[in-house]
Every structure is written in structure tokens, then in C-alpha cells.
C-alpha positions, 0 to 999 in steps of 0.5 A: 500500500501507499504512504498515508498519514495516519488519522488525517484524510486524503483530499479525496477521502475529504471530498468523498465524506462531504458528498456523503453527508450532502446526500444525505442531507438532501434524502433527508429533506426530501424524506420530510417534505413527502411525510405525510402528516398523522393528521392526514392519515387519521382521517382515510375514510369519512366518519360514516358511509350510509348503509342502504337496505339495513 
């Protein structure tokens, strides 16, 4: 293996983490702008349907 000083990341490594951290920030915000709220999901059907012939 090559040269590599110990505990300090290459250029590339630095590079590498900041796009992951970027990507991860971006699925993150995409993840809460698509939540639906509880709110919302409470309410999936009308409170009551009427019931012909009963």
C-alpha cells in the first residue's frame, strides 16, 4: 500500500465524506417534505358511509 498519514484524510477521502453527508442531507429533506402528516392519515375514510337496505 501507499504512504498515508495516519488519522488525517486524503483530499479525496475529504471530498468523498462531504458528498456523503450532502446526500444525505438532501434524502433527508426530501424524506420530510413527502411525510405525510398523522393528521392526514387519521382521517382515510369519512366518519360514516350510509348503509342502504339495513
Amino acid at each position: 500500500m501507499g504512504k498515508k498519514s495516519a488519522g488525517k484524510p486524503s483530499r479525496g477521502e475529504q471530498i468523498e465524506a462531504a458528498e456523503r453527508e450532502a446526500a444525505i442531507r438532501r434524502l433527508v429533506a426530501q424524506a420530510e417534505a413527502d411525510r405525510i402528516p398523522v393528521e392526514e392519515t387519521t382521517r382515510a375514510r369519512p366518519d360514516r358511509q350510509p348503509r342502504h337496505g339495513r
